[in-house]
C-alpha positions as semicolon CSV with decimal commas, in nm:
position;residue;x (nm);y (nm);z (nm)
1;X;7,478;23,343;16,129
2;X;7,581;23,329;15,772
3;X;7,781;23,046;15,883
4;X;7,495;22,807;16,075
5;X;7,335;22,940;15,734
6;X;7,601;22,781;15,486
7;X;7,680;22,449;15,717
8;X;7,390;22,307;15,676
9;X;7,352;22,370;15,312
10;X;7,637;22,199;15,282
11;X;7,598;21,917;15,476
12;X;7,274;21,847;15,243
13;X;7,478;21,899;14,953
14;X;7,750;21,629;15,092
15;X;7,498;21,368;15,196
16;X;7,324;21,402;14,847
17;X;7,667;21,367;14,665
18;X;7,757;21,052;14,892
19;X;7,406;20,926;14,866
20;X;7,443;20,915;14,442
21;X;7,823;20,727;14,500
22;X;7,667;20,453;14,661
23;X;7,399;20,428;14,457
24;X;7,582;20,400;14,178
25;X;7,732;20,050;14,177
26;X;8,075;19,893;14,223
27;X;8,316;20,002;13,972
28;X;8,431;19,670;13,705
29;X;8,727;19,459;13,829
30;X;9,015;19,457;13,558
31;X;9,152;19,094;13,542
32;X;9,458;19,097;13,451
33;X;9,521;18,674;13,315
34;X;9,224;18,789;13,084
35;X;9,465;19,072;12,890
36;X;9,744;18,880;12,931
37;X;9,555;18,571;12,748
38;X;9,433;18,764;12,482
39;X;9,777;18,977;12,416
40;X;9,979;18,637;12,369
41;X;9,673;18,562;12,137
42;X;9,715;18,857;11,918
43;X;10,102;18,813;11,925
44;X;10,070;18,499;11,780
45;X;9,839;18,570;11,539
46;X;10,122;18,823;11,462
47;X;10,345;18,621;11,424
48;X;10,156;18,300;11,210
49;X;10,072;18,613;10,985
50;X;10,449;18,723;10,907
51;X;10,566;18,361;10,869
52;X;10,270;18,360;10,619
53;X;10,358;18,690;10,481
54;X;10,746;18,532;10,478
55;X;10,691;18,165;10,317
56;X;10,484;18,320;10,037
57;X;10,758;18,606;9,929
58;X;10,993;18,265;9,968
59;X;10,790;18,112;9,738
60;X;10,766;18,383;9,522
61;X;11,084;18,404;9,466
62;X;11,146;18,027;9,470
63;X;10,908;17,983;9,176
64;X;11,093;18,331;9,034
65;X;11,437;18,154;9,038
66;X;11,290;17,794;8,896
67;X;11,183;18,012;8,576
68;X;11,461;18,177;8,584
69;X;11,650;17,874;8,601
70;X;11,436;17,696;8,371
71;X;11,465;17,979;8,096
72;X;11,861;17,904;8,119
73;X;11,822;17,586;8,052
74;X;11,643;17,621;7,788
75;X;11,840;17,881;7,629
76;X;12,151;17,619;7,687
77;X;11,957;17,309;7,535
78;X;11,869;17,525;7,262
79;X;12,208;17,656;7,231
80;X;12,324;17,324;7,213
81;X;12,089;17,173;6,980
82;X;12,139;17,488;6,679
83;X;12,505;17,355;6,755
84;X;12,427;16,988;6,712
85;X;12,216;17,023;6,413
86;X;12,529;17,309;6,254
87;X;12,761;17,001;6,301
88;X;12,503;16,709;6,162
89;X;12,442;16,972;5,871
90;X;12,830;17,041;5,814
91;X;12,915;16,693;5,822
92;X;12,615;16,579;5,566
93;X;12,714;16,863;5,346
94;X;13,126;16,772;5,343
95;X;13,002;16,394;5,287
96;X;12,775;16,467;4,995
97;X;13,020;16,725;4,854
98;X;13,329;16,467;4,839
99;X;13,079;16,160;4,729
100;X;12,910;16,311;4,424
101;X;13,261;16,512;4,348
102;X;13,443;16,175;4,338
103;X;13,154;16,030;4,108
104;X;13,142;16,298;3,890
105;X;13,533;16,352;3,819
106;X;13,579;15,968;3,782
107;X;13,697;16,098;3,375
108;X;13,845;16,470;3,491
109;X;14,178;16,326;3,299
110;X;13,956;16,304;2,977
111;X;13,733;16,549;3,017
112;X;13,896;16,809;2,762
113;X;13,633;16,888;2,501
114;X;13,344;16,686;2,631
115;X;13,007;16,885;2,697
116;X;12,823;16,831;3,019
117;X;12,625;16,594;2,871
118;X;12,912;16,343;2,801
119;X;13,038;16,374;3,130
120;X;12,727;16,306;3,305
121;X;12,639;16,023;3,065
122;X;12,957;15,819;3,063
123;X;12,999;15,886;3,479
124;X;12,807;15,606;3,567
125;X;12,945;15,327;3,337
126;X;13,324;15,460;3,405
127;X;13,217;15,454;3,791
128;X;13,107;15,108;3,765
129;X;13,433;14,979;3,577
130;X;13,624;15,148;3,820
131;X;13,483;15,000;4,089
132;X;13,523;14,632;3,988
133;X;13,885;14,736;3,924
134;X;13,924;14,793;4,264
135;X;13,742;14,435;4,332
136;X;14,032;14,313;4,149
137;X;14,319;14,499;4,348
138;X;14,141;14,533;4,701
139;X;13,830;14,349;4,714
140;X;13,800;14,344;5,115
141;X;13,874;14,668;5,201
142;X;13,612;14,823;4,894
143;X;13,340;14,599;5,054
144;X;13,427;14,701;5,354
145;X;13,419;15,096;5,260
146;X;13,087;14,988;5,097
147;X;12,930;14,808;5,394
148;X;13,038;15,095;5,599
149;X;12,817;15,358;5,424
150;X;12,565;15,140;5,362
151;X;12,522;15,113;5,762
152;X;12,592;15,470;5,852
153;X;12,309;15,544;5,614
154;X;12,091;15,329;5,725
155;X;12,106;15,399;6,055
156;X;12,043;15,783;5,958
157;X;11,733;15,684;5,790
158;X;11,606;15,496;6,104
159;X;11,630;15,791;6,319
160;X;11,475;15,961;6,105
161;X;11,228;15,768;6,065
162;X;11,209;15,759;6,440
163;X;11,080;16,098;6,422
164;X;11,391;16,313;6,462
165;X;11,458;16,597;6,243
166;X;11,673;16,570;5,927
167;X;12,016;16,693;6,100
168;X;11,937;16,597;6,442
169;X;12,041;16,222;6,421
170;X;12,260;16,115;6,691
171;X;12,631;16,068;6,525
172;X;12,769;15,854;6,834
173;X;12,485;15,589;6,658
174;X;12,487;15,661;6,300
175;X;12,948;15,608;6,399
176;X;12,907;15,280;6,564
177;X;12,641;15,162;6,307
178;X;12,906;15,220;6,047
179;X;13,203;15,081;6,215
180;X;13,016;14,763;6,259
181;X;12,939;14,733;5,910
182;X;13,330;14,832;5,810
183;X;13,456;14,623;6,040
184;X;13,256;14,300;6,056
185;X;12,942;14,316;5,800
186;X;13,208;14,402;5,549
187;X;13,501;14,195;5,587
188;X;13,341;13,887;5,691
189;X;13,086;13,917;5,399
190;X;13,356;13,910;5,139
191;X;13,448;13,523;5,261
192;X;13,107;13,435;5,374
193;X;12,950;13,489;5,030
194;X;13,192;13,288;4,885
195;X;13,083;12,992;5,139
196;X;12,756;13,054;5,086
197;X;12,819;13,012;4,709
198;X;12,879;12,627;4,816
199;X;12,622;12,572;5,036
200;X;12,368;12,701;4,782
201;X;12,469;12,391;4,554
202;X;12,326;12,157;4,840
203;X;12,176;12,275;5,161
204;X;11,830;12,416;4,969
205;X;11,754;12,059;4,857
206;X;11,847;11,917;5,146
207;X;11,674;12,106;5,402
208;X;11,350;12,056;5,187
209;X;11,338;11,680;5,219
210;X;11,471;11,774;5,592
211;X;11,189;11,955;5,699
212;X;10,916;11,813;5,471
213;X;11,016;11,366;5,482
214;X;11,219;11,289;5,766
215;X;11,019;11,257;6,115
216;X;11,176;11,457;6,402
217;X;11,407;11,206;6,542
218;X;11,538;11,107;6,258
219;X;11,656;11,453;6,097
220;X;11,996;11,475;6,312
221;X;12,102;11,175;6,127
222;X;12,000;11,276;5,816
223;X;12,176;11,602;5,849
224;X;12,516;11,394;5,966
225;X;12,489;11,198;5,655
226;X;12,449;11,534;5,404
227;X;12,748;11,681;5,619
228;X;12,929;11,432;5,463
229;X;12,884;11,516;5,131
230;X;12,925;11,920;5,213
231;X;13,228;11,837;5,388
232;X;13,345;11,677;5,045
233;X;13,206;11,991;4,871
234;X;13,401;12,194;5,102
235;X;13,718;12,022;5,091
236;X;13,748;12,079;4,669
């Protein structure tokens, strides 16, 4: 009896557990493409997001090594330029010293019981006496010496009037500037003056009735027939 008691009991129970399963629903189908989708999704985002990460530390450390690299530069042009300007300043300094020494001591051999005064007075005639003297014994090469130094400092003054400093001139320039001028301004001057020194006794004249009588066409002839008289001028 206790038996037929509990059986039926628990049929009731079963059928009312079976009845709420089916009432329940269907249970959500995983799809599986779905995951997979969205897992190569958030692997790539992964991996956009460390090639980020990576490009910017390279960059980092790209614009790191261009400062670096930039402060050594900078440090070498530096470097370089105190160096440039030490040599400029040395070279102004020996130049000055052995010019104004050499003007100063032009008397040194008669210099015993003179006061500064006499030396610095007489310095400049005894300079200029001693300078035609050398006209007189070597006139090229003093013109050339003069033309020279002349050049070099010239050239000096047009850098700096360029806007460099005082001892940053270039000295490959200010070098060639002054060879020219020993070389060609000075030793071609000495004979060319002495040329011009003739042509001053006719050409001024004779250019102004060239240029201010005589038409156009009729100048080369003129010109031909003052040649002949410079040529004569030339020849005495």
């Amino acid at each position: 009896m206790a038996a037929l008691c509990c059986c039926p009991t628990t049929i009731i129970v079963s059928g009312k557990v079976s009845s709420r399963i089916k009432t329940a629903g269907p249970l959500p189908r995983i799809n599986p493409f779905k995951n997979q989708k969205r897992l190569i999704t958030e692997r790539r985002n992964l991996i956009v997001k460390s090639i980020i990460e990576d490009r910017e530390a390279i960059d980092v450390k790209n614009d790191n090594f261009k400062a670096e690299e930039e402060l050594s530069e900078d440090k070498v042009e530096d470097t370089d330029r105190l160096m440039s300007r030490g040599i400029n300043a040395a070279i102004v300094l020996a130049a000055g010293t052995v010019a104004v020494t050499k003007l100063l001591t032009i008397d040194h051999d008669y210099w015993q019981g003179w006061t500064l005064y006499e030396i610095l007075r007489y310095a400049p005639e005894h300079n200029w006496f001693a300078y035609e003297q050398i006209l007189k014994t070597n006139p090229v090469l003093a013109k050339m010496a003069i033309s020279g130094i002349v050049y070099s400092l010239g050239d000096w003054i047009a850098q700096c009037y360029e806007g460099k400093p005082l001892f940053e001139f270039d000295r490959t320039r200010v070098l060639r500037s002054g060879l020219v001028g020993f070389t060609l301004h000075g030793s071609l001057s000495h004979y060319y003056y002495q040329f011009c020194e003739a042509g001053w006794k006719l050409w001024p004249l004779a250019h102004l009735v060239t240029y201010g009588v005589i038409p156009v066409d009729q100048r080369l002839l003129w010109v031909d027939c003052i040649e002949l008289i410079w040529v004569t001028i030339l020849s005495t």
